[in-house]
N, C-alpha and C positions, 0 to 999 in steps of 0.2 A: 504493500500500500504506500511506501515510501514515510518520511519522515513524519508527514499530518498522521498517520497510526498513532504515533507516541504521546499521546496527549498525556499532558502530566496531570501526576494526580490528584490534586487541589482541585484542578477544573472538573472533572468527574464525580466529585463530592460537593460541588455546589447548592446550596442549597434556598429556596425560597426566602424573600424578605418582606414579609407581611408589613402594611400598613394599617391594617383594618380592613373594615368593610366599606366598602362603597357606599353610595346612594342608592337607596332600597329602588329595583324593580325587578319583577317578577320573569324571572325566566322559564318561557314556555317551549313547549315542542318543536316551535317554528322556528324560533331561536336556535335551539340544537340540529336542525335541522338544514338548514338553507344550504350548507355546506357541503349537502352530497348534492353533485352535480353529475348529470349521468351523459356521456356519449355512444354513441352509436359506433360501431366498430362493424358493420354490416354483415357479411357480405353483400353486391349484388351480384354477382356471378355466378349465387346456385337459384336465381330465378324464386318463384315463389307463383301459386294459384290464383290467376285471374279470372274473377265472375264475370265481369263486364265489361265492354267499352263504349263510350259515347262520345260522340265530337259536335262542335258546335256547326247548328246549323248552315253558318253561314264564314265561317273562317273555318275551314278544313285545317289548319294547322294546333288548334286548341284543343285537345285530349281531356279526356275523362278516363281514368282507368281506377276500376274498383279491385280492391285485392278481397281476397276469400277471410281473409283476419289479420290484414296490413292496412284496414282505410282504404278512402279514396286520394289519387292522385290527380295534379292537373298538371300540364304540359301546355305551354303558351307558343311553340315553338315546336310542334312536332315531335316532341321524346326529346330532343337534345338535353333539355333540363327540367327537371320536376320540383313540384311543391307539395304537402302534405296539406289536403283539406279538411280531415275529418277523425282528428287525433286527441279529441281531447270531449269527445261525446261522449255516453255513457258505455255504448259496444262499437265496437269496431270493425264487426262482422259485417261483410255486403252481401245481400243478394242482387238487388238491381239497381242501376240509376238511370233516370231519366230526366230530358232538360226538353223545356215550352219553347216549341221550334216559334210560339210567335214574340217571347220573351226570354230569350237563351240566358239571362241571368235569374231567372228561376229555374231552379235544380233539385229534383227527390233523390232523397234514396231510403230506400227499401229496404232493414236491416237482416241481418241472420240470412247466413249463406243457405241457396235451397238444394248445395247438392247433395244432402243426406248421408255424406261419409263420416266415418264415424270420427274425424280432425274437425268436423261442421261444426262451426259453434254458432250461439244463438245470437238474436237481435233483439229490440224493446221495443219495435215499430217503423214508423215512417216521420223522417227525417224531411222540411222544405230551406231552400234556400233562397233568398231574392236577390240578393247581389251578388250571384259567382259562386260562392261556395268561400263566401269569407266569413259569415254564419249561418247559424244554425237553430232551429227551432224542432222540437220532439210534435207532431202534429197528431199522434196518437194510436190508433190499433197495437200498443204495446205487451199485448199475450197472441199476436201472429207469432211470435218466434223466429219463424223464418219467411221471409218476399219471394215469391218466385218472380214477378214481374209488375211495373207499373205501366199505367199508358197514361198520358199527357192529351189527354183533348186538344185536335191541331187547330179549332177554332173557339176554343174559349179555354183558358194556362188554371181558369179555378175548378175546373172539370177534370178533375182527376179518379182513375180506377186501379185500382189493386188488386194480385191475387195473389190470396197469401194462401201461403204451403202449410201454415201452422207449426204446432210443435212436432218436433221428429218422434222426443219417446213416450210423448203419452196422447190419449185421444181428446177432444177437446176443444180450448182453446178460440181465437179467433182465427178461421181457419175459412175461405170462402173468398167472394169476389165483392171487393168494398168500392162503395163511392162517395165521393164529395164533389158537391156543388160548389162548395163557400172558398176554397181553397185550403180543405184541411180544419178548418174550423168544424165540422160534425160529419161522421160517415153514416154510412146507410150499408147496409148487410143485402146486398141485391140478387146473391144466386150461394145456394148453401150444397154443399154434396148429400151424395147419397147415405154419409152413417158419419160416425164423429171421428175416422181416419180422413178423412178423404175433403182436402183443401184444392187450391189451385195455384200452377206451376207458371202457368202461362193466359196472358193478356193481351190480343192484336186488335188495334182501333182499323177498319178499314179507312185506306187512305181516301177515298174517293167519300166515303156515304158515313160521317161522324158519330151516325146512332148504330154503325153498325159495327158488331166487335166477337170475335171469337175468343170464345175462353175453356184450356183443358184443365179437367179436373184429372188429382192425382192420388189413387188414397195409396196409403203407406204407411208404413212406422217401423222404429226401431228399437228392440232390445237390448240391452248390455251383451246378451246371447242369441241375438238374431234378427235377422232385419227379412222385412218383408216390403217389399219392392213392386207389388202389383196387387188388384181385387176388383170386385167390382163396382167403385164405385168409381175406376178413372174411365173419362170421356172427353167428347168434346162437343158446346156447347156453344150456341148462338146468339143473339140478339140483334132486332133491329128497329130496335126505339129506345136506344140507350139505358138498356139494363131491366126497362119495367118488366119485360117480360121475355124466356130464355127459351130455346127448343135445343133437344139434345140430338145432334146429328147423327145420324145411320146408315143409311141407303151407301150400303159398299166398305162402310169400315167393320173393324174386328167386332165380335162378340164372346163373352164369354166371360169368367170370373177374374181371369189373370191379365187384364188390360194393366201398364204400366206405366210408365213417363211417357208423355207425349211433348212436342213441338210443334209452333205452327208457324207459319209465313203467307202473307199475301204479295202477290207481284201486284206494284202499286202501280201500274201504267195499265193493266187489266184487272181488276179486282175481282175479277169471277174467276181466275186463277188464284187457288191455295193449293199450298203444301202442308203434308204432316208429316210428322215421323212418330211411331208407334214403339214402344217396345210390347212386342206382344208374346206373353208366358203360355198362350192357351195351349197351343198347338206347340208350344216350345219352340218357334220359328226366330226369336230373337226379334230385333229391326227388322220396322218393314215401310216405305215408306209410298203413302196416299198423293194422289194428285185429285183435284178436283176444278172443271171447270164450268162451275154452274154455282159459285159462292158457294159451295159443301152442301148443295142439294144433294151431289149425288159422287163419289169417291169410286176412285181406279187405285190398285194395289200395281204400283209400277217397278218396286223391287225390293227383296227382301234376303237376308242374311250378306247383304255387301259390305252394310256400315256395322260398324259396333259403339256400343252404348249398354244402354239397359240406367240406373238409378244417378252413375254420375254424371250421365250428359243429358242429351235430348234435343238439341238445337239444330236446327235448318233455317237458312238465308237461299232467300232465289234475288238473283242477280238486279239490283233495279230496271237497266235497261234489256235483260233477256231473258224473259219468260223460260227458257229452257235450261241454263244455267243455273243449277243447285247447288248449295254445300251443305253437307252432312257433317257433324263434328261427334264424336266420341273419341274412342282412344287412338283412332286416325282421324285423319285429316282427311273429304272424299269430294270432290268435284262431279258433279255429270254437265255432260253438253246435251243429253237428250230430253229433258225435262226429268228425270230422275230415276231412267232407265237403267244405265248404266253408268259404273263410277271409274273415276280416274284419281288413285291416291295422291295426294299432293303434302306437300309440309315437311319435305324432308330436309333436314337441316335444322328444324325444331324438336323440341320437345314433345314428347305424343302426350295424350288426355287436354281435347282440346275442349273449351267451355264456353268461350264466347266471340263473336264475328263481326266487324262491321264494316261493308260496304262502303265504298266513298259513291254517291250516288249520280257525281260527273265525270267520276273515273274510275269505274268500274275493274280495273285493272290493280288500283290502291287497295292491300285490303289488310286490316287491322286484325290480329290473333291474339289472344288471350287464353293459355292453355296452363298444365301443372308447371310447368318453367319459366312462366313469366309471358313477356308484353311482343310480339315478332309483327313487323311489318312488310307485306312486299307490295312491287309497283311493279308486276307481271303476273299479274291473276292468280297469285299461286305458285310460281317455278320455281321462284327464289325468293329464299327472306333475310332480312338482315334482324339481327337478334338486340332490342333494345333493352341491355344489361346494365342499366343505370337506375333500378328501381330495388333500394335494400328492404323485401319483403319474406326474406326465407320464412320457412316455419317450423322452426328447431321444437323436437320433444325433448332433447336431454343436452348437458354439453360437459366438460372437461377441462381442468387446466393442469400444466408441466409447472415443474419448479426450473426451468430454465432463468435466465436472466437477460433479456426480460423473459415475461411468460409467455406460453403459447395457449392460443382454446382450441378447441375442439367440440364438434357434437355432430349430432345424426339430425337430418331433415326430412318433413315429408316428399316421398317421392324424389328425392332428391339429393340421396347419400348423405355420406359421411363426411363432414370437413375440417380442416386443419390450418388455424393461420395467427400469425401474429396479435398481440396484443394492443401493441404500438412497434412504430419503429423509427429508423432512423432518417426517412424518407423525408425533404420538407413538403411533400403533395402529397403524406399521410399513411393511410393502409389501403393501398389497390387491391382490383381485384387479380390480378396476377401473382400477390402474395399468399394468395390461399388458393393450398391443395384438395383434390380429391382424392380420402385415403382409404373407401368403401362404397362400393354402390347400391342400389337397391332404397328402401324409405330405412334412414337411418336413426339408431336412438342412442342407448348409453355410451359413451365415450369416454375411458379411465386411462391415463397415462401412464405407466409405470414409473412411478416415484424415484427408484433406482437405476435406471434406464429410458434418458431423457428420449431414444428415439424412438421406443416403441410402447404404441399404444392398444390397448384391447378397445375392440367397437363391434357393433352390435346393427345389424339388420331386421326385417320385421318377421315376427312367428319365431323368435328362437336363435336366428344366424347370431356367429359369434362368431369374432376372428382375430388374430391376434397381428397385427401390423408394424411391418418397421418403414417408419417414414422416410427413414435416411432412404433406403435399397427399394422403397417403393411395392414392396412384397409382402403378403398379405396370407393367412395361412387359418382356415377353418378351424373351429377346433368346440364344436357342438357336441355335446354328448349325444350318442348314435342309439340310446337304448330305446325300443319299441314302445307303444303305448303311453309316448307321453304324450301333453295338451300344453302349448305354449303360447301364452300372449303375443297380440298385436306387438307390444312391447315388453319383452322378456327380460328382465332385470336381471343382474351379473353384481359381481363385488370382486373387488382384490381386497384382502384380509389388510387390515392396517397393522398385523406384527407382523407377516410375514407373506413377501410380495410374489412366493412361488403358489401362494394359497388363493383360489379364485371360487367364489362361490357363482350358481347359478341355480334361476327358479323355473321349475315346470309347474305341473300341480304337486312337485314336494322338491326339496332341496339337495343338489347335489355340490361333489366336493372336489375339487382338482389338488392336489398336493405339489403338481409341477407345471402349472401355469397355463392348466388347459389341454395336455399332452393327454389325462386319462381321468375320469370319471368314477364316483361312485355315492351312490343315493346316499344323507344319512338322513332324512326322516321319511315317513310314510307319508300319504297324499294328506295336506294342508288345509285340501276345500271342502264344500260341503259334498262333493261326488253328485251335484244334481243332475237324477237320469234326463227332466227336462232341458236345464240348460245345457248340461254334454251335446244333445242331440238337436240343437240350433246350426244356425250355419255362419255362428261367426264363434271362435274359440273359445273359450271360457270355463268356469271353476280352472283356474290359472292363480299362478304367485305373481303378484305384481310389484310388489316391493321389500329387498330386504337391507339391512344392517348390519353390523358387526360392531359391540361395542370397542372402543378405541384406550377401553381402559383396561379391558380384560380379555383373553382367549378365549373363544368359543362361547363368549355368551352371544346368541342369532338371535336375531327379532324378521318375520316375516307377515308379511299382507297379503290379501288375495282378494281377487275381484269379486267374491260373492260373500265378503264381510269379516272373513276370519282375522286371527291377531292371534301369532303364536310367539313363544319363547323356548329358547334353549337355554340350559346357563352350561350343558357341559361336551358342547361341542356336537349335538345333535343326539345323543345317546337318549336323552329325554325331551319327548317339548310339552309345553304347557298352552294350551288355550287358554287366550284372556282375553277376547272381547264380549264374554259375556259380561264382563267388571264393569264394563263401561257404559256408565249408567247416563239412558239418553242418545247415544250413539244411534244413528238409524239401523235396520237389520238387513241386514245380509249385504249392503253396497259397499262400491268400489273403493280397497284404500290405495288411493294415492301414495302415502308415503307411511313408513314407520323409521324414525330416526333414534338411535342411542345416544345418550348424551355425553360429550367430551368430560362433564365435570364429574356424575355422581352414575354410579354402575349400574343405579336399580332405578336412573329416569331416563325416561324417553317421552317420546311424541311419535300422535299418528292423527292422521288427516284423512276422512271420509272426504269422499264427492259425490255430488249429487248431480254433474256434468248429465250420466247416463241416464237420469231421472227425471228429467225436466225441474229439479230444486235445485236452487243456483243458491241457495245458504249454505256457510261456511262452518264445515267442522273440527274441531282441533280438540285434539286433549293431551293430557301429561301424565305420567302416573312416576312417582317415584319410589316406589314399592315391589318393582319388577314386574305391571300390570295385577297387583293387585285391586290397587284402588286409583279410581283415576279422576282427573278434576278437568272442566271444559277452560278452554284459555281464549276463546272466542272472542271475548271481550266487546268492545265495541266496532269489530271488520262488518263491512255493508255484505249484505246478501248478495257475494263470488263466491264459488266453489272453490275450493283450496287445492293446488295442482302441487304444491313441496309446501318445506318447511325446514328451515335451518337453523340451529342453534352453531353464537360464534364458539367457538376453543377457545378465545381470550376471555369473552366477558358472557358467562354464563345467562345476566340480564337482557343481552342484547339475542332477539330472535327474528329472524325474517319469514315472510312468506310471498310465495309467487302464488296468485290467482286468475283466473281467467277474464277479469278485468286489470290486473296492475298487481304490484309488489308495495308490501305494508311491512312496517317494521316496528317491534316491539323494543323502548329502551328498558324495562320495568319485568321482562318475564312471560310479556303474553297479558297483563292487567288491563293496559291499554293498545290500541295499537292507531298509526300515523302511516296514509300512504304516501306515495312518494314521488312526485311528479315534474321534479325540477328535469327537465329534457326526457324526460320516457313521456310518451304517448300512452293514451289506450291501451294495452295490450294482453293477448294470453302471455301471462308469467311460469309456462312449464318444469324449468329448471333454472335452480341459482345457487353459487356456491361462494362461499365467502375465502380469497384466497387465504391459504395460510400466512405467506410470508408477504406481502403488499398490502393487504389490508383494503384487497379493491373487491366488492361486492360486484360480482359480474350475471347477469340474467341470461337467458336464454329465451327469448318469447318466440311464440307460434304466427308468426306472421312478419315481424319486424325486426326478425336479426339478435345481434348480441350488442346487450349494453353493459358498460362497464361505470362506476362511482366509486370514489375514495371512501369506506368508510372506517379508517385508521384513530379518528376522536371518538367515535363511538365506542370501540371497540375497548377505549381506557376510561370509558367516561362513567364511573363507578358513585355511589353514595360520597367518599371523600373529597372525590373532586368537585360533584358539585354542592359540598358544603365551605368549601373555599370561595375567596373572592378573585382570586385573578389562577389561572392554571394552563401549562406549557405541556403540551403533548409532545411524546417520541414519536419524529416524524420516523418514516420509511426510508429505508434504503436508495440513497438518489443515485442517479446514473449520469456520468458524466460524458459526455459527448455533443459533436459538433452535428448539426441537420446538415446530410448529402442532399443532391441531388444533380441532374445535368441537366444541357438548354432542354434535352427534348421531354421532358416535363412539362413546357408551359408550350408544348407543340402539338399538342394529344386531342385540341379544341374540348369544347366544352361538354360533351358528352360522354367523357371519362368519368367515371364513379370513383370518389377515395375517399375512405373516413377518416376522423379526424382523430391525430397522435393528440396526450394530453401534453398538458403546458409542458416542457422542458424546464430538468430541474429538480428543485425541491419544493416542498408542500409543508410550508409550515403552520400549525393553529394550534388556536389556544381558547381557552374557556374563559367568557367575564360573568360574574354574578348581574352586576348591575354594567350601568351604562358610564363606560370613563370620560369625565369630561375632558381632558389633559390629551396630551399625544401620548402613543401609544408606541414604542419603536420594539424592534426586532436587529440583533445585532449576532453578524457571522466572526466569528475568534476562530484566529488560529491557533496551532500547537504553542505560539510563544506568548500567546495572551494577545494580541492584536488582533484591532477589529478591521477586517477584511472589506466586509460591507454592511451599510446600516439603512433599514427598509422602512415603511411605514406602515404601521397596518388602523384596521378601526379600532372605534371602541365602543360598538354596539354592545348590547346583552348577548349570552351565547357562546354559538362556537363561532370562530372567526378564521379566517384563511391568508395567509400572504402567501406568496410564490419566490423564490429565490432562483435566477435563472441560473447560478453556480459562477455568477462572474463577480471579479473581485470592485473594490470600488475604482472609478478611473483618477486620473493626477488633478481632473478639474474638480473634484468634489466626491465625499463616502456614499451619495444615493446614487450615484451615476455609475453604469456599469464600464468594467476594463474586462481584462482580459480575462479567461476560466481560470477558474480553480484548477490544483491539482486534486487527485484523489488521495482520503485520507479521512480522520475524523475530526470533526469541527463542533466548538462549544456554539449551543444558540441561546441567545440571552432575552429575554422577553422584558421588559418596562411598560408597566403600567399603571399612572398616578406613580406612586409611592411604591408599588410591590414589584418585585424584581423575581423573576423565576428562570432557570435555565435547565436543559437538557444537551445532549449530544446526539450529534448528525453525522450520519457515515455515507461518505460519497465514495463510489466504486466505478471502475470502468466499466464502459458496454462490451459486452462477452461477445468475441468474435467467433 
C-alpha cells in the first residue's frame, strides 16, 4: 500500500469531542434516509417483453412503447433516445396503450399485462393522460387486473372502450367490455361473458362506421398448479350502435368448449374485410386463422397449424394498404401475401415470442416489433431489422455478486439467460452494453458466484437446469441431479453452503446434497410438500421446494419452502426435519413461500415471506421466529398491500432488514417495526431479488422489468441505538478505489443511441449523522500518515445522515477546497467538524485490481 498504510497510532485512537447537544429537532426516517441514492446499472442488451406499441398519429417518428413490467417509454426521435413515462404510478405492468388520433396528447393505458404467463403481473386499472404522458391520473376499473385492449373513439377522444381480461387467478372481478362517455369520469359495464372466467382480450373500433366495434371474449384462469387457457365462454362478439347492444358471431367460426385467445383486425380501406386468429383446443388443431368479408356475417377458415401461439400471443395486423397482406405473431414471426392462406416466416435476426405490431400506415414497409427481447424495427416489410437495444427493461428473477474489486453481478432473466457484468467501471461513458456477458441460456434464475473462485459461477435455468460456469474459459458444465421422479420449479432454488464452498444444496420436492460442487448427488430428506395428487396432476409443476437457507452460523442447520405452504427445518444436517408452518399463526394455508432466510446474528431466527402473487392477494406477508420456528411473530408492520418476493436481513446491523416486493423495495431500520420505501431513482418496480453486499455496503436489486439497481447503504448498516443517541457521528466509509476515468475519441463517436449506465461518483463516500440541524459550517478534512490535511471539503448541516464525496484528489497550491493532483493509495484519517464536536474515522484507499 506504500507508506499512507502506516498510519501512526494516535491517529487510529482518535476519539470524538463532544460539545453537547445541539438545537433540539427531530430526526425522522426521511432524514436517515435521502442518502441512498439508487442507479440503474441496466442492462439493455438482454432486451426485455414488449406489450405494445403506438406512435403518434401524425409525427411517425414519436414512439410509445409499453414494457410487460418496465412502464411505458416515449421516443421523440425514432428509438434513438428514450424517456421513462410511467415510473412512479402505482403498477407498472402494461397491457395496452392507446392515444386520440384526434388529440395525440391524450394517452391511456390499460394496466396489468394480459399475456397470462405466469412472470404476468397485475395492474389497478386505466390510467389517462392529456399532455403527453407527463401525467397521470388512475380513471378507475381498478379490480380489471389485467387490459387486454382499449379503443379511443376516432370521433369523439371522451368515448372510450375497454376490454378487460380481468384477474388471471381467480374468477370474478371487473372483467368484460367497459365504456365511458365522460372521458373516464364513470364506466358502464356494456357486454359481460358467459361465466365469471371469461373477460375480454380484444377491442377493434371499425375505422369506417364508429358505433361499430368487434370485441373477443377470453375465458381462462390460472392456478399456482395449472392454467387453463380455453372454454366456452371465448368468442367473438359484435356491435353496431356503440355497445347498447352485442351479437355473438358464428356462421363459419369454431364451436365447441375449448375456444381460446383470439385476435382481430379490420382492413381499414374495406371494412367488411376482418381477420381473426383463433386458438382453437377442440379438435386440438392449434391456430387457425378466419377471414371474413361481409363485416363477420359470415367467416372462411383460411389456415390452420402454420402460426403458433395459443395463451401468450394472439395478434394479427392486415397491412393498411393490402387487404391481402397479414401478420401472425406468436412464437414466430409469419407474413402471408394471400390474404392469410399461406405464410412466409419473417423476423429473423430477432428475438422469437413476438406480442405486438405496428404498421406505419404511409409506409407500409416501416414496421415496428415488440416481442420477448425487446423493441426491433425494419423498413422492408419484414426482411431485415435493426434491433433497438437502448431500452434497460430486462426482467431479472434472481441475481448475484463476486467479491472481486470492484464487484461483479450477475443473474438469470426471463427468456432471456443468464448475465454477467460489471458493477461500475473505469469507462468515462459508464457500463455498456458490450461489458456484459452471456454466461447461460434459456429463462435464467439463481446466480451464486463462488466466493473462493472469482471466475466461476453456479446459475441456474428454468425446471431445475443447473450449471456450473467458468467465465474466464466461457465453459459451462451441467450438473443437475439425474435421479427419476422428481418435480422441479419454474425456478428451482440451489445454495452453496457458507462453510464450505465444495457443498451445494438443491431443491426438488425434497432436498438434495452435493459434497463436490455439483459433480454427484444424494437426497437427504424425504418429499417436503404436501404430495397433492391434484396439484401433481396440473400442467404447470408444483408441490416443489422453492426456497432454501443454510444458516451462516452453524452447519447443517437447513431451512426450506415450498410452493404449496410448507416450512421445514433441519438442525443436523438433514438427518431430521421439523415442520413448522403450522406455528405460524395467521400465515395463509398452503401458498407460495417466497423466501425463508436464517439469520447472520442469532441461530434459532429466521424469516419467511408468503405470497399471495399466485392468488390474486397482493398483501404482504412476513414473519420471524427466533425459537427455530417455534413460535413466530408477523413483522408486516406498516408495508402497503405488495406481495413480498425476498427478504434480507444485513450481517452488520441485525436492525437493518430489506424487502423487494412487486411494487418496490422497503427497508426496515428498527427490525421489521416499521418499514420506509425507497424511491430516490428506483421507479415502480417488481423487486425479485436483493442482496446486500458484504464488503461495499451497496444494496443492489434485481427487478423484473427494469434491470439492476444498485444504492450505498454503508450509514445504515452502523447506524445503531448509540449512534443515534449522539449528536454529531462519523461513519466508516468503504473501501475507495483509486483510479483515473479511461476512455478514447470513439466514445463520443457511437451517436446517441448507444445505451450506458451510469458508474457512481469517483472516489470516496463520506457521511455522517446530525441529531439536530448545525447552524455553523460543517467541514470534512483528509490527513495524511504525517498528520497533514490533504484536502478540506464542505459538507451540510441538515438533521440526518449527510453525504460528501471526496474525488481522492489532494488540495491544489491555489487553495485546500480546490482539487490537485490524486492521492496515492494508503490509509487516511477523516476528521468530521461540526459546531463544536469533532469526530474522526479512517479511510483506506486501494488501487483498481487489474
Amino acid at each position: 500500500m506504500g507508506l499512507h498504510a502506516l498510519i501512526l497510532p494516535f491517529l487510529l485512537v482518535l476519539t470524538s469531542v463532544s460539545a453537547g447537544s445541539q438545537s433540539s429537532s427531530a430526526t425522522n426516517a426521511a432524514d436517515l434516509l435521502r442518502a441512498v441514492e439508487f442507479r440503474s446499472i441496466g442492462p439493455s442488451v438482454t432486451g426485455g417483453r414488449i406489450v405494445d406499441i403506438e406512435v403518434h398519429p401524425s409525427e411517425p417518428h414519436v414512439l410509445y412503447v409499453a414494457s410487460a413490467s418496465g412502464g411505458l417509454w416515449k421516443s421523440v426521435n425514432n428509438g434513438t433516445t428514450w424517456t421513462p413515462i410511467f415510473d412512479h404510478q402505482k403498477t407498472v405492468s402494461i397491457g395496452d396503450v392507446a392515444i386520440a388520433s384526434t388529440d395525440p396528447d391524450i394517452i391511456w393505458v390499460g394496466t396489468g399485462e394480459h399475456n397470462n404467463q405466469r412472470s404476468c403481473h397485475f395492474g389497478d386499472g386505466v390510467y389517462k393522460s392529456t399532455d403527453g404522458g407527463q401525467t397521470w391520473a388512475n380513471t378507475g376499473l381498478n379490480d380489471s387486473v389485467h387490459i387486454g385492449r382499449i379503443a379511443i373513439d376516432w370521433k369523439d377522444p371522451n368515448v372510450v372502450y375497454v376490454a378487460s381480461a380481468g384477474p388471471l387467478y381467480r374468477g370474478g372481478g371487473e372483467r368484460g367490455v367497459y365504456k365511458t362517455t365522460d372521458g373516464g369520469g364513470s364506466w358502464d359495464l356494456i357486454l359481460e361473458g358467459d361465466n365469471d372466467t371469461t373477460g375480454f382480450i380484444e377491442i377493434v373500433q371499425d375505422p369506417e362506421d364508429n358505433l361499430v366495434l368487434y370485441a373477443a371474449a377470453y375465458d381462462r384462469i390460472r392456478r399456482a398448479w395449472n392454467y387453463r387457457g380455453d372454454g366456452p365462454g371465448s368468442g367473438i362478439y359484435k356491435t353496431t350502435d356503440g355497445g347498447e347492444t352485442w351479437t355473438r358471431l358464428a356462421n363459419g367460426l369454431p364451436e365447441g368448449d375449448r375456444i381460446g385467445r383470439i385476435g382481430i383486425a379490420v382492413f381499414p380501406k374495406n371494412t367488411r374485410i376482418v381477420y381473426a386468429t383463433i386458438d382453437n383446443r377442440t379438435p386440438q388443431t392449434g391456430i387457425e386463422i378466419y377471414r371474413s368479408e361481409d363485416a363477420g356475417a359470415s367467416w372462411t377458415k383460411v389456415n390452420e397449424g402454420r402460426a403458433t401461439g395459443s395463451y401468450y400471443y394472439g395478434q394479427i395486423r392486415v397491412d393498411p394498404q393490402d387487404p391481402d397482406r397479414v401478420y401472425v405473431l406468436g412464437t414466430r414471426f409469419m407474413r402471408s401475401e394471400d390474404g392469410g392462406k399461406t405464410y412466409q416466416r419473417i423476423g429473423q435476426g430477432t428475438h422469437v415470442d413476438h406480442h405486438a405490431l405496428w404498421i406505419d400506415p404511409n409506409n407500409t414497409d416501416r414496421l415496428l416489433d415488440g416481442n420477448d427481447g425487446g423493441f426491433y424495427i425494419s423498413y422492408d416489410g419484414g426482411d431485415n431489422w435493426d434491433f433497438i437495444n437502448n431500452l434497460p427493461i430486462p426482467q431479472f428473477y434472481a441475481i448475484g455478486a463476486d467479491m472481486a474489486l470492484p464487484y461483479n453481478v450477475m443473474g438469470g432473466t426471463q427468456d432471456n439467460g443468464v448475465w454477467y457484468g460489471p458493477s461500475r467501471t473505469r469507462r468515462r461513458s459508464g457500463i455498456s452494453n458490450k461489458q456484459w456477458e452471456n454466461i447461460l441460456g434459456g429463462d435464467g434464475f439463481y446466480s451464486i458466484p463462488d466466493p473462493e473462485d472469482p471466475y466461476t459461477v453456479f446459475t441456474s435455468t428454468q425446471f431445475g437446469g443447473i450449471s456450473r460456469v467458468d467465465v474466464l474459459k466461457r465453459v459451462s458444465r451441467s450438473i443437475r441431479p439425474r435421479e427419476g421422479g422428481i418435480r422441479r420449479n419454474w425456478m428451482t432454488p440451489f445454495l452453496l453452503s457458507p462453510h464450505n464452498t465444495q457443498i451445494v444444496y438443491w431443491g426438488a420436492q425434497k432436498v438434495f446434497k452435493s459434497l463436490d460442487r455439483g459433480n454427484s448427488w444424494t437426497a437427504i430428506s424425504p418429499d417436503l410438500t404436501t404430495n397433492d395428487e391434484e396439484k401433481i396432476g396440473g400442467n404447470v409443476p408444483h408441490c416443489t421446494i422453492t426456497t432454501l437457507d443454510e444458516s451462516p452460523l452453524q452447519s447443517g442447520v437447513l431451512w426450506a419452502g415450498t410452493d404449496d405452504g410448507n416450512v421445514w427445518l433441519t438442525r443436523d444436517g438433514g438427518n431430521e426435519w421439523t415442520q413448522v408452518n403450522q406455528n405460524i399463526e395467521g400465515a395463509p394455508s398452503g401458498w407460495w413461500v417466497s423466501r425463508v432466510i436464517a439469520s447472520y446474528h442469532e441461530l434459532g431466527t429466521a424469516y419467511v415471506c408468503f405470497t399471495g402473487f399466485r392468488e390474486d392477494d397482493f398483501r404482504p406477508y412476513i414473519y420471524k421466529t427466533t425459537d427455530f420456528g417455534e413460535t413466530w411473530t408477523s413483522i408486516v408492520g406498516n408495508l402497503p398491500d405488495e406481495p413480498v418476493s425476498v427478504i434480507r436481513e444485513d450481517r452488520m446491523n441485525p436492525n437493518l432488514l430489506v424487502v423487494g416486493t412487486e411494487l418496490g423495495c422497503h427497508i426496515s431500520l428498527n427490525g421489521g417495526e416499521d418499514w420506509h420505501k425507497l424511491t430516490n431513482g428506483l421507479p415502480t418496480t417488481p423487486v425479485q431479488d436483493l442482496l446486500i453486499h458484504p464488503r461495499d455496503g451497496d444494496l443492489v436489486l434485481g427487478t423484473h422489468g427494469r434491470g439492476i439497481f444498485i444504492a450505498n447503504i454503508t450509514p445504515l448498516r452502523q447506524l445503531t441505538d448509540e449512534v443515534l443517541a449522539k449528536d454529531v457521528h462519523l461513519f466508516r466509509p468503504d473501501t475507495a478505489l483509486a483510479f483515473n476515468f479511461i476512455g478514447n475519441m470513439f466514445d463520443s463517436f457511437n451517436g446517441h443511441r448507444r445505451y450506458a449506465a451510469p458508474n457512481p461518483p469517483a472516489g470516496a463516500t463520506l457521511a455522517y449523522f446530525l441529531k439536530a440541524e448545525i447552524g455553523g459550517d460543517v467541514t470534512i478534512e483528509i490527513l495524511d500518515v504525517q498528520g497533514e490535511v490533504v484536502r478540506e471539503l464542505e459538507g451540510s448541516g441538515k438533521p440526518g445522515i449527510n453525504v460528501v464525496r471526496w474525488n481522492l484528489r489532494e488540495s491544489s497550491s491555489g487553495g485546500r477546497r480546490r482539487p490537485g493532483p490524486m492521492v496515492q493509495a494508503g490509509r487516511y484519517l477523516v476528521r468530521l467538524t461540526a459546531g463544536a464536536s469533532v469526530e474522526t474515522t479512517t479511510l483506506d484507499v486501494v488501487d483498481w485490481e487489474r
